[in-house]
C-alpha angles and dihedrals in degrees: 000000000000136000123228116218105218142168120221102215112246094354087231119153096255089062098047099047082049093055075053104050088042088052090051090046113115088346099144099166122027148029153300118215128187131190131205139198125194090341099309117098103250094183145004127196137195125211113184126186122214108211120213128200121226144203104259095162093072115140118220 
């Protein structure tokens, strides 16, 4: 897993809410986590599951 340093230009509200709404974007199973220092959000990331569906018919 690797992280990505990256300025938001501006760091105005309207961007960030933007990084928010693109890392909610298609995300079916998992979270959103965002951290803040000293009341400005330093970081969001993003986990996401990938669900697979397995074989529970199986006969023993």
């Amino acid at each position: 897993m690797s992280a990505t340093l990256q300025k938001i230009d501006g760091s105005d509200e309207a961007s960030i809410l933007q990084e928010i709404q693109t890392a909610l974007r298609n995300l079916r199973f998992g979270s959103v986590e965002i951290t803040v220092h000293n009341g400005q959000i330093v970081q969001i990331e993003r986990k996401e599951k990938i669900r697979l569906q397995g074989n529970n018919n199986r006969q023993a």
